[in-house]
N, C-alpha and C positions, 0 to 999 in steps of 0.2 A: 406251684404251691401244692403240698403234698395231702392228704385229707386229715393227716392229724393237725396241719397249721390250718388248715379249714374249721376245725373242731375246736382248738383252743382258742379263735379267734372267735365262731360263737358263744363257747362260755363267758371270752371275754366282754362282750357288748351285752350278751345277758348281767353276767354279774355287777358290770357298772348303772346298768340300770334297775334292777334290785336296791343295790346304793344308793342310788337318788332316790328312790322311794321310801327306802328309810330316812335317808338325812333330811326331807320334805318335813315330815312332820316332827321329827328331832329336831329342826330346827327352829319350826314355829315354837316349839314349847319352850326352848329357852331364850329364845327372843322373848316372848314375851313373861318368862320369869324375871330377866335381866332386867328386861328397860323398867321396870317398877322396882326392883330390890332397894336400889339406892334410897327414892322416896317414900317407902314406904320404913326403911329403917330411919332415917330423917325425922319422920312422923312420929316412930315410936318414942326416940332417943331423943329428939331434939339439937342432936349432932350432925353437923354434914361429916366430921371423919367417919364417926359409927355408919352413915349411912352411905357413905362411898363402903366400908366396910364389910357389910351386907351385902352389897352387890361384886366386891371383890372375891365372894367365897365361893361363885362361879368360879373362876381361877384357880383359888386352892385347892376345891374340888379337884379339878383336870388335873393338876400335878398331881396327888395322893392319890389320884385312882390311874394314871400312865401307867405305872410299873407293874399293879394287880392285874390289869385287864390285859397286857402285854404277856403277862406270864399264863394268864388264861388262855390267851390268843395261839401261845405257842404249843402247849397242850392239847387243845379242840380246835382251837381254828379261829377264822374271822367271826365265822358267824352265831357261834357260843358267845364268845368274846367282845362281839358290838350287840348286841341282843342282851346281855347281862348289865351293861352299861346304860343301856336307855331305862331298861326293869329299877336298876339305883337311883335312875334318874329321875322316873314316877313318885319314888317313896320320898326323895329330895320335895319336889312338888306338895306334896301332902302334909309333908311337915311346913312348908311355907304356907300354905294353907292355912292351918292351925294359928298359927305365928299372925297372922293377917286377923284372924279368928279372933284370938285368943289375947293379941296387943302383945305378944312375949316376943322381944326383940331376939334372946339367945338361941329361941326355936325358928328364928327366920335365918341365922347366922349356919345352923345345922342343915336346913333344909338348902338353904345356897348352894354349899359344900357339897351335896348328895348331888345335887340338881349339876353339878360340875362331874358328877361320872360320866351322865346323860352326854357334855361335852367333848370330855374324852373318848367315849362312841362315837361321835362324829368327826374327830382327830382321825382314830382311825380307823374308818370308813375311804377316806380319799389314800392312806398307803394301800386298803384291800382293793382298791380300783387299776393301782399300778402291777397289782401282783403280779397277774398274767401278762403286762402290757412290754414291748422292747424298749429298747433305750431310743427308738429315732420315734414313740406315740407317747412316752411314759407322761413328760409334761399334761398331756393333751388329757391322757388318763384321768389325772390327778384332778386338772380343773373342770373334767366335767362334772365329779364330786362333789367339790368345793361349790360351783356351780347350781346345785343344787341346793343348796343353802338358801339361793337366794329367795324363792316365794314364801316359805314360812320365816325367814330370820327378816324378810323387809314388813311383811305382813304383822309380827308377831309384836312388835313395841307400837306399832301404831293401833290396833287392837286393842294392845294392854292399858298406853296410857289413853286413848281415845274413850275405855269404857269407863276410868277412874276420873276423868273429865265428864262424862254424861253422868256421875255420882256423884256430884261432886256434893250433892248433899249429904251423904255417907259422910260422918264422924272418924275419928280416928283410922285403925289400920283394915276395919269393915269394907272399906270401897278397893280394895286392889285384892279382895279374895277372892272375884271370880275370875282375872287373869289365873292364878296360880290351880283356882278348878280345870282349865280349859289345859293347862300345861300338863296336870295328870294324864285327861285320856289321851294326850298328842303323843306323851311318852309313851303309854300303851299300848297303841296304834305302831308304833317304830318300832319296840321291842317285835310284836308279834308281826310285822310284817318279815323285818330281817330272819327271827328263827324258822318261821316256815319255808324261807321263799329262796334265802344264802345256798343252794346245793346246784351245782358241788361245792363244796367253799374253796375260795383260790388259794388258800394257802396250803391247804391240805393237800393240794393238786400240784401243788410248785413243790412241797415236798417230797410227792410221789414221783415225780417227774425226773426229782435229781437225786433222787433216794439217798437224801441228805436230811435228816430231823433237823427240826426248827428249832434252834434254843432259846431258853427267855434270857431277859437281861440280869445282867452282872454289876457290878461295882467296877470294873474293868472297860466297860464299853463309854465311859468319856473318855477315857486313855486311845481308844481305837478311833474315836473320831479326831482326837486332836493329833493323829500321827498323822491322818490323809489333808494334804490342805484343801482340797477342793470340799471334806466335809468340816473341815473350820470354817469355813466364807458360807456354808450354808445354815452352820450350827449359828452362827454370828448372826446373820443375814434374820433368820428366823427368832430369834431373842428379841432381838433389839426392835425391829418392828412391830411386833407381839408388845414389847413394851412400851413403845412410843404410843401405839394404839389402844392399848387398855390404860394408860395413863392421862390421857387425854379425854377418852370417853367414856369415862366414869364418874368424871367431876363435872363434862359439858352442862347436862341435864339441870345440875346442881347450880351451875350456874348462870344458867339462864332463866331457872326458875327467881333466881335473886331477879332477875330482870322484871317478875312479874307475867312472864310469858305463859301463854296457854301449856296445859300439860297437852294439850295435839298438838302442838305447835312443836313442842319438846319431843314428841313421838313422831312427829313427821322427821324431824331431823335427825334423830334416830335410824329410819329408815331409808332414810338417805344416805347416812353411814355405810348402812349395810347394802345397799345397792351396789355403792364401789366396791367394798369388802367381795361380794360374789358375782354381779350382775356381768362383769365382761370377763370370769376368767378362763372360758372356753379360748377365747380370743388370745390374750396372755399364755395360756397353756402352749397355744399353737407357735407364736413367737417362741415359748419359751425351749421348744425342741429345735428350731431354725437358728439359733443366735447364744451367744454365751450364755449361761445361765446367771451367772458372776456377774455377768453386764448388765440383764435384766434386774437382779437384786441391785446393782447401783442406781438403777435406773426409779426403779420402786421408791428408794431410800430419798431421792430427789423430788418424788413426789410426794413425798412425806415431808417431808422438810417445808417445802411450800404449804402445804395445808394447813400443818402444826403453826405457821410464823402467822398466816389467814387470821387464824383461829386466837392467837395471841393479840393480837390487835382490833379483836369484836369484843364490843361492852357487851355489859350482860341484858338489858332491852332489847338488842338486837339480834338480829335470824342470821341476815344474810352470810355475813361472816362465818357463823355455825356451819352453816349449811353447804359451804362453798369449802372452809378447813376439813370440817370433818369427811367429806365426801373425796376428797384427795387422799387424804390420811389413808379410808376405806381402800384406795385404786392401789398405795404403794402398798400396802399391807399387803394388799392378795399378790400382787408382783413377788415381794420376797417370798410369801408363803409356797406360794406356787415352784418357784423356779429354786428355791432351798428344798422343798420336799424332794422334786426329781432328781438335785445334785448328790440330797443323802441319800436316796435309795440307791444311786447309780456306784454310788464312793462303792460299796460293800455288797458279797455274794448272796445269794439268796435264805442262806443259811442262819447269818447273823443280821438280816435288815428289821427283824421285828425287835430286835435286842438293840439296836441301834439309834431304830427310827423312834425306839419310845424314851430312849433316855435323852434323844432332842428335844422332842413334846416336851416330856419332864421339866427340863431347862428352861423349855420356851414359854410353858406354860409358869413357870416359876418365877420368870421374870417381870411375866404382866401382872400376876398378883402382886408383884412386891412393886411394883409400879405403883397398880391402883391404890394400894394401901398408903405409898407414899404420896399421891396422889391428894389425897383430900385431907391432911396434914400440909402438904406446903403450899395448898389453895388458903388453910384457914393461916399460916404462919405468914403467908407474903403475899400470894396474888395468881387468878388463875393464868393472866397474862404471865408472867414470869414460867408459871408451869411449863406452857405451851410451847415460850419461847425454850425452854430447857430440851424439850423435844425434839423442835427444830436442832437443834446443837445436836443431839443424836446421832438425827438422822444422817446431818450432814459427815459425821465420823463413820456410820455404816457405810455413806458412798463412798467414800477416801478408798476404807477398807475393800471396798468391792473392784475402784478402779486398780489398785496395787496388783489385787491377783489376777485382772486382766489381761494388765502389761505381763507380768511375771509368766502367765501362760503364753501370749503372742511369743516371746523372746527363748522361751521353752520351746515351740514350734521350729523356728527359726535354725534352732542349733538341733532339732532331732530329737532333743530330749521330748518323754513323756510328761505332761502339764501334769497330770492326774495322779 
């Protein structure tokens, strides 16, 4: 090994670790703006859609800010570009504040949305991890990132609704505004960690390296991932899961409170969510360079499936259900997210992956919003069992999908052709 792969190899393990250090407290902050949005727009509106609604603008957020922070990204770099993202994310925070404050539902709806740039930083944060990494570590890259997620994003709803629970003499939207105080300085903490600490930034390094400028995205770049099929199955892969999962747990909360359930009870199970969502995907990561990636996304989708079907069949007084579905749900999500991030990085040259990678997110993030939102419209029109059970259905079509291009690659081997 030569001493310049000596060198990019410690930037590399530097700059993944900068990463977690930002996505630590980026992720406590909108954990814990999240797991209270839903009930606290509930409270204001008296609507469970309004109030799935409110916490859907997390979501919205992430789409409407993909392509901004991409096109910054390409420009300055990672670390301008996720550093700017957790900064929108603070001011998202302060308007929810106000909104918690103030009892104005359409200032909690604004502040969601912002509070969803904050997310799109943390999107991507886990491709700034792959930058430097090869195609036989990139997985592993990806989910130490993700990874990192997990002490503030498990942390972050049990906190939130734990202290809306010890207020519970708090009136109105008064008891859930010191979650969204604590989410200001978490974002401020990320912001100023990544800008000081991101150098060299790997993007800028990967484009000096191939002395090839970065472009941002295009209106052209769904057309470049739907020619490569290995980034179809991961464009897919990561949609649908993303949907299955913010569809599902956006209304849980909502309906388990119909149970009468503790709001800790409702924030542990939260946290448990998010425990599968990031707690093994070092593990996952490491699989996910060993073994198809295709196969792991079917494999995710299968656990999704089971969880989703769990979670359809728990009334609303009871836990264990919750806690047993959603916790699955969490495990496939990170499978496909994990093993779709490193497919679409891999599909495309280093030139066009931030132009690639963001109009995935875009999609993928597009798709859970429009989940969630439907989400707590066809809880109130039919049933959250029927929801969940719809999820299950999903899922089970993203594994179809995933086996198909399994085979398709095996038999591509076979005869010499290239899978890819």
């Amino acid at each position: 090994m030569n001493d310049g792969q000596l060198d990019q190899d410690s930037v590399q393990k530097r700059t993944v670790r900068v990463l977690q250090q930002g996505v630590v407290p980026g992720g406590l902050a909108m954990g814990t703006s999240y797991s209270v949005a839903a009930l606290l727009g509930s409270e204001l509106t008296g609507s469970d859609t309004l109030g799935a609604l409110a916490a859907v603008g997390l979501s919205i957020g992430q789409s409407l800010a993909g392509i901004p922070v991409a096109a910054l990204m390409a420009r300055r770099g990672r670390r301008i570009g996720i550093g700017t993202a957790y900064t929108v994310g603070s001011i998202g925070a302060t308007c929810a504040l106000l909104a918690a404050i103030t009892e104005t539902y359409a200032l909690l709806v604004v502040g969601m949305t912002l509070c969803g740039c904050g997310q799109a930083g943390n999107l991507a944060a886990r491709y700034a991890g792959s930058d430097l990494a090869t195609n036989e570590n990139r997985a592993r890259s990806i989910s130490l990132v993700v990874w990192a997620n997990t002490v503030g994003s498990v942390l972050g709803p049990t906190v939130g609704l734990g202290l809306r629970s010890l207020s519970g003499s708090s009136e109105g939207g008064s008891g859930f505004a010191f979650s969204y105080l604590v989410s200001i300085t978490l974002f401020v903490v990320a912001a100023a960690g990544i800008l000081r600490r991101l150098k060299p930034d790997p993007l800028l390094l990967v484009a000096d390296q191939n002395q090839t400028p970065i472009r941002g995205p295009r209106f052209s770049d769904l057309g470049l991932i739907v020619s490569r099929p290995a980034a179809r199955v991961a464009l897919l892969g990561m949609m649908l899961s993303q949907g299955v999962m913010v569809g599902v747990m956006t209304v849980t909360p909502l309906h388990m409170r119909d149970g009468n359930q503790d709001p800790l009870i409702i924030g542990l199970m939260i946290s448990l969510h998010i425990i599968g969502m990031y707690a093994f995907s070092p593990w996952i990561g490491k699989i996910a360079d060993r073994i198809s990636k295709e196969l792991l996304i079917g494999i995710g989708a299968v656990i999704t499936a089971i969880g989703a079907e769990i979670a359809s069949h728990t009334d609303a007084p009871d836990a264990t259900g919750h806690f047993i579905g959603l916790f699955m749900i969490g495990i496939g999500w990170c499978s496909s997210l994990v093993a779709g991030s490193a497919l679409m990085t891999e599909a495309f040259p280093p030139e066009v992956r931030v132009a690639t990678q963001s109009t995935a997110d875009v999609l993928m993030t597009a798709t859970g919003a429009a989940a969630g939102i439907s989400s707590g419209l066809a809880v109130e029109q039919r049933s959250y069992h029927d929801l969940a059970h719809w999820a299950a259905l999903v899922s089970v079509f993203l594994a179809v999908v995933a086996a198909v291009a399994v085979v398709q690659n095996s038999r591509m081997r076979e005869t010499g052709s290239q899978p890819r």
